[in-house]
C-alpha positions as CSV (number, residue, x, y, z in Angstrom):
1,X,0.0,0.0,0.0
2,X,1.5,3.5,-0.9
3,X,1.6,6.5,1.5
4,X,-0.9,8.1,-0.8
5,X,-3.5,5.6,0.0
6,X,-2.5,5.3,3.2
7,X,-3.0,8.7,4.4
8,X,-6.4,8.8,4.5
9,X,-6.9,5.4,6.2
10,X,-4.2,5.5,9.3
11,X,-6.2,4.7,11.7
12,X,-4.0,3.3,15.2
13,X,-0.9,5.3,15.7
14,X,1.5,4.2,18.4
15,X,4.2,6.9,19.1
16,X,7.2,6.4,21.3
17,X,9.8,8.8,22.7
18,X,12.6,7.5,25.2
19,X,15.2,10.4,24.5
20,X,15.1,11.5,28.6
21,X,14.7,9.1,31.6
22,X,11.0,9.0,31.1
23,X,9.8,7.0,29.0
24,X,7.0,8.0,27.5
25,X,3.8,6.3,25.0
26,X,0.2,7.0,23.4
27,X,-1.7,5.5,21.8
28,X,-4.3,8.0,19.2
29,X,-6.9,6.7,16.5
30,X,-7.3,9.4,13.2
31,X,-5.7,12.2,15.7
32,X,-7.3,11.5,18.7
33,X,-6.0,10.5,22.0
34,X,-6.6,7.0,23.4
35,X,-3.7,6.2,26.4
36,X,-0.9,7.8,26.8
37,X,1.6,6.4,29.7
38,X,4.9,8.4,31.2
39,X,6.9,6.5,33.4
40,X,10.5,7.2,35.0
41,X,12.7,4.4,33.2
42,X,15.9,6.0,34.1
43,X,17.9,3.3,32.0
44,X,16.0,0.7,32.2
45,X,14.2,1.6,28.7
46,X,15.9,-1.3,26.9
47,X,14.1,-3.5,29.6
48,X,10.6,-1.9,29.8
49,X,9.7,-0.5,26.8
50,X,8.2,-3.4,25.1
51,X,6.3,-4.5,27.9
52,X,5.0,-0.9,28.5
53,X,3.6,-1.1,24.7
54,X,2.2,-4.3,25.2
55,X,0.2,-3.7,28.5
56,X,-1.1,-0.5,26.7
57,X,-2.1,-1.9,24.0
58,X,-3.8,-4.9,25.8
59,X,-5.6,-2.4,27.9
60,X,-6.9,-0.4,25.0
61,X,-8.0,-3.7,23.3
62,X,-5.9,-3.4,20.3
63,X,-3.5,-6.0,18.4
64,X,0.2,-5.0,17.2
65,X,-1.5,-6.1,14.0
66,X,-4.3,-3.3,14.2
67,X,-1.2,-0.4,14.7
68,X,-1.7,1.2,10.8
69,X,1.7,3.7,12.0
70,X,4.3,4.3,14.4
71,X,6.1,7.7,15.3
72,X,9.2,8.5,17.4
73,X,11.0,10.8,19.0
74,X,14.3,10.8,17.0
75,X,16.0,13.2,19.7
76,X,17.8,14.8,20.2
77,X,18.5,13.6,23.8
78,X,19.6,10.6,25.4
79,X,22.5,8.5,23.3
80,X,21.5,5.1,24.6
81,X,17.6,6.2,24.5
82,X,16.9,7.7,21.8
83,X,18.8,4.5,20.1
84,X,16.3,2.7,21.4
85,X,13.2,4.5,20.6
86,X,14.1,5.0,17.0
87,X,15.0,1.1,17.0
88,X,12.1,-0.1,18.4
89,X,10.1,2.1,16.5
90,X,11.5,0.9,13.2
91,X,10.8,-2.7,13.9
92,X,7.2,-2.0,14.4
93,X,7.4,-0.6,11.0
94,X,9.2,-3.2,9.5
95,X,7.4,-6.4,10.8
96,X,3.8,-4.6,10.6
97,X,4.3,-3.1,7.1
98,X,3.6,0.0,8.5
99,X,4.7,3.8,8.1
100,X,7.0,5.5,10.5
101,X,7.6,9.1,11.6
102,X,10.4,10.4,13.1
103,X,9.7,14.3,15.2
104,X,11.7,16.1,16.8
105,X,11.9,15.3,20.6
106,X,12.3,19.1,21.5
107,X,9.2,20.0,19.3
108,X,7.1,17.7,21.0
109,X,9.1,19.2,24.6
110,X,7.8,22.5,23.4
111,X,4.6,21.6,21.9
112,X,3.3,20.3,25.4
113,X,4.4,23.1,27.4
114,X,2.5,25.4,24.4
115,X,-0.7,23.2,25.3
116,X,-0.1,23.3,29.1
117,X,-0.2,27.4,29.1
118,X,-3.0,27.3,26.5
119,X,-4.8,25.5,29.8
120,X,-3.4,27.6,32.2
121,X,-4.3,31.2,31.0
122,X,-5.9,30.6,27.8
123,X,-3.6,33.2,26.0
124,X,-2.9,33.0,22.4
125,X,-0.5,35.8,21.7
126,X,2.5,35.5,20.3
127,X,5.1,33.1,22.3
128,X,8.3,31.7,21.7
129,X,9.0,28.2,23.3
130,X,13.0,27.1,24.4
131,X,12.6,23.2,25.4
132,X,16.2,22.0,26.9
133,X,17.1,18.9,27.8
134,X,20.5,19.0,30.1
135,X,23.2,17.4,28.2
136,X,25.7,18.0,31.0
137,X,28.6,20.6,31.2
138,X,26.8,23.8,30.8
139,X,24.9,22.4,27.8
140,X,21.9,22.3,26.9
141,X,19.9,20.2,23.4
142,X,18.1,23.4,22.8
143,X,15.7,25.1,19.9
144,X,13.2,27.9,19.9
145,X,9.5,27.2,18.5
146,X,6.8,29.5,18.1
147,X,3.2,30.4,18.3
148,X,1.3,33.0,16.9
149,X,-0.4,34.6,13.7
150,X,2.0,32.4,11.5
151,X,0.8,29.3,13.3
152,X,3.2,26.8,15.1
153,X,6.8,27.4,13.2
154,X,10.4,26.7,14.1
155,X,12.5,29.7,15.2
156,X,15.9,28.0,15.7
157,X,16.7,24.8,15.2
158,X,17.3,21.3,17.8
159,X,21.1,21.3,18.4
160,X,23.2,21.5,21.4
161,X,24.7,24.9,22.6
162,X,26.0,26.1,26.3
163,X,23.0,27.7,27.7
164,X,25.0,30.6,29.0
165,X,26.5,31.8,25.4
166,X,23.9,31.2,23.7
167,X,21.2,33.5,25.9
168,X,22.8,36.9,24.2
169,X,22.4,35.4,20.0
170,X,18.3,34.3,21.9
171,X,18.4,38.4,22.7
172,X,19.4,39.3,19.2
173,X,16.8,36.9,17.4
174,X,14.0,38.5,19.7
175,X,15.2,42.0,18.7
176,X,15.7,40.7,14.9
177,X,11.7,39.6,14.9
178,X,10.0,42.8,16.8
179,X,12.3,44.7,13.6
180,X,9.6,42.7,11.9
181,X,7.2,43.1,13.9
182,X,7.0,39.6,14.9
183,X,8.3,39.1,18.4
184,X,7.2,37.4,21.3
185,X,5.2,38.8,24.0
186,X,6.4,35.5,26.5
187,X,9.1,33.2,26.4
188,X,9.1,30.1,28.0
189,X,12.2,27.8,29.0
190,X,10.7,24.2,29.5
191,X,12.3,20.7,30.0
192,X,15.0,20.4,32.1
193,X,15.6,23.8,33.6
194,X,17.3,23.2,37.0
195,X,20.8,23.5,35.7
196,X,20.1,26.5,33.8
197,X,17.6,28.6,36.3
198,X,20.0,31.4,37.7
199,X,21.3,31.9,34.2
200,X,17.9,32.5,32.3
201,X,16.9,34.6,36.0
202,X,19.8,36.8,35.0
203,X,19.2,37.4,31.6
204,X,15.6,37.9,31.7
205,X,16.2,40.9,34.1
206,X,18.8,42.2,32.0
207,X,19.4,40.6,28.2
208,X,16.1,40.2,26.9
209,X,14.2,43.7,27.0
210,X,10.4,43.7,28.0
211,X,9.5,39.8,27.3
212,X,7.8,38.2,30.1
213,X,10.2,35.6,31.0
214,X,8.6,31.7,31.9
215,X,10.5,29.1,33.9
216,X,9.2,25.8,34.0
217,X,10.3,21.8,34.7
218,X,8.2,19.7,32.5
219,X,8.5,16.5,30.8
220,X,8.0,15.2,26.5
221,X,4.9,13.3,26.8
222,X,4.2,10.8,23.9
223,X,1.0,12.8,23.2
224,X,3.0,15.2,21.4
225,X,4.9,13.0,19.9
226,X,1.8,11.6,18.2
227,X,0.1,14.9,17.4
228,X,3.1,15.9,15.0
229,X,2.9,12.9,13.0
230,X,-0.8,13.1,12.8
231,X,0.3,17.1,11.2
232,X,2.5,15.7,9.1
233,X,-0.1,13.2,8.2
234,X,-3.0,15.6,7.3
235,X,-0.4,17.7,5.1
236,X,0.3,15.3,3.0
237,X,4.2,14.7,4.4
238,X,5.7,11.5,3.5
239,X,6.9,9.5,6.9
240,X,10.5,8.3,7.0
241,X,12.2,5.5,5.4
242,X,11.8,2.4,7.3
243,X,15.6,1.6,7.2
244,X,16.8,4.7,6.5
245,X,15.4,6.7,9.8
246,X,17.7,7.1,12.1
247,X,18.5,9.3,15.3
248,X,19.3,13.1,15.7
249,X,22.2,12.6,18.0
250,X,23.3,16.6,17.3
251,X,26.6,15.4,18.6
252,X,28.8,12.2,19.1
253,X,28.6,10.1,22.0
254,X,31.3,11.6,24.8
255,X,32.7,7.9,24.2
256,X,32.8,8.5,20.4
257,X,34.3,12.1,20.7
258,X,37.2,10.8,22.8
259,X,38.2,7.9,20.2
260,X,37.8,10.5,17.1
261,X,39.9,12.8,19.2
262,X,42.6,10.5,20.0
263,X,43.0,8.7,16.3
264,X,43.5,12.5,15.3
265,X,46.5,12.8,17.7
266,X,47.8,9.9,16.0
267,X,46.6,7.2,18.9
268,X,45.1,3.8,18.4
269,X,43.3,3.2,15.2
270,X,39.6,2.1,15.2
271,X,39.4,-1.7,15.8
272,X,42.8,-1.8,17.9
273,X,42.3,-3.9,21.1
């Protein structure tokens, strides 16, 4: 069956994202929310993933066999987890015969804490969204997405930067947009934000002018996850290639930076014991 045909007919999506320590599921039929689980899996995703999709599943009465597509979050995040995830995911695909959609773990980070204010205050003005996921050393797998008159778009784009440095080039895109008389009235940090609290405090009373500055610890829930492949879906975009998918690291494993680094000072070649 093409993606063409199938478009119109997906009926079960699963969607998966295991790019923190929660690991996170749902389970939506033509764009609408059956189950959705978030557990803390620390590192044990390798262990309880599968059973985690199988009791849901089970509980919502539905076979593998009845899954018509699968999305993930293809990080960035985790090393180890999002390898999972996207692994996982893509044997769904394979065995089932079955599309598969990798989003952006960060969009779907940002996309719930968008939803979560929407609740909260009901305001629909014009906000900027920073999800971070700690990546240790002052860093930060960071991107900016926005809401507004333009609908949901991306400002900057998932990769990792040192939270600190990268606050003033945030200042200068928000200054860059009200030149066009498109920037935010609130901006709001989700994710992991304990590392990086004093430094956004600092910069919101000094570096970024009259934006009303949000600080909030919140989690990816598979629920957004799901609801950008079910966008993707209605427009018409084509979902990834079964084999070919694979994860947005943003950067090498530490353990893979170290090796590349040594070879380059003339160490021990791949493959040496």
């Amino acid at each position: 069956m093409t993606t063409e045909q199938r478009n119109g007919t997906i009926g079960n999506l699963l969607a998966i994202d295991t790019s923190t320590a929660v690991l996170t599921l749902a389970l939506s039929a033509e764009g609408k929310l059956i189950a959705e689980r978030c557990s803390q899996a620390e590192r044990n995703h390798s262990i309880k993933l599968l059973p985690e999709i199988d009791d849901m599943l089970k509980e919502a009465g539905i076979a593998p066999s009845e899954l018509d597509a699968v999305a993930v979050g293809d990080g960035p995040g985790s090393y180890t987890g999002v390898r999972i995830g996207v692994t996982v995911a893509k044997t769904f695909a394979w065995t089932l015969g079955i599309p598969v959609y990798g989003v952006s773990s960060l969009e779907a980070l940002a996309l719930g804490d968008a939803h979560t204010l929407e609740r909260e205050s009901g305001l629909t003005s014009p906000h900027w969204y920073v999800p971070l996921l700690d990546a240790r050393r002052k860093q930060a797998f960071c991107a900016v997405y926005a809401t507004g008159s333009n609908g949901w778009h991306t400002v900057a784009e998932d990769g990792i930067r040192i939270v600190h440095d990268w606050l003033e080039p945030l200042s200068e895109l928000i200054a860059s947009a009200r030149e066009r008389g498109a920037g935010p009235e609130r901006i709001v940090f989700g994710g992991e934000t304990a590392g990086f609290r004093d430094a956004i405090e600092a910069w919101s009373v000094s570096g970024n002018g009259s934006v009303l500055t949000d600080i909030r610890d919140s989690r990816i829930g598979a629920s957004a996850i799901a609801e950008l492949a079910w966008r993707r879906i209605a427009s018409g975009g084509e979902p990834d290639d079964t084999h070919g998918i694979v994860p947005n690291y943003t950067q090498l494993a530490e353990a893979e930076a170290k090796l590349l680094q040594k070879e380059k000072r003339g160490g021990e070649p791949l493959g040496a014991n």
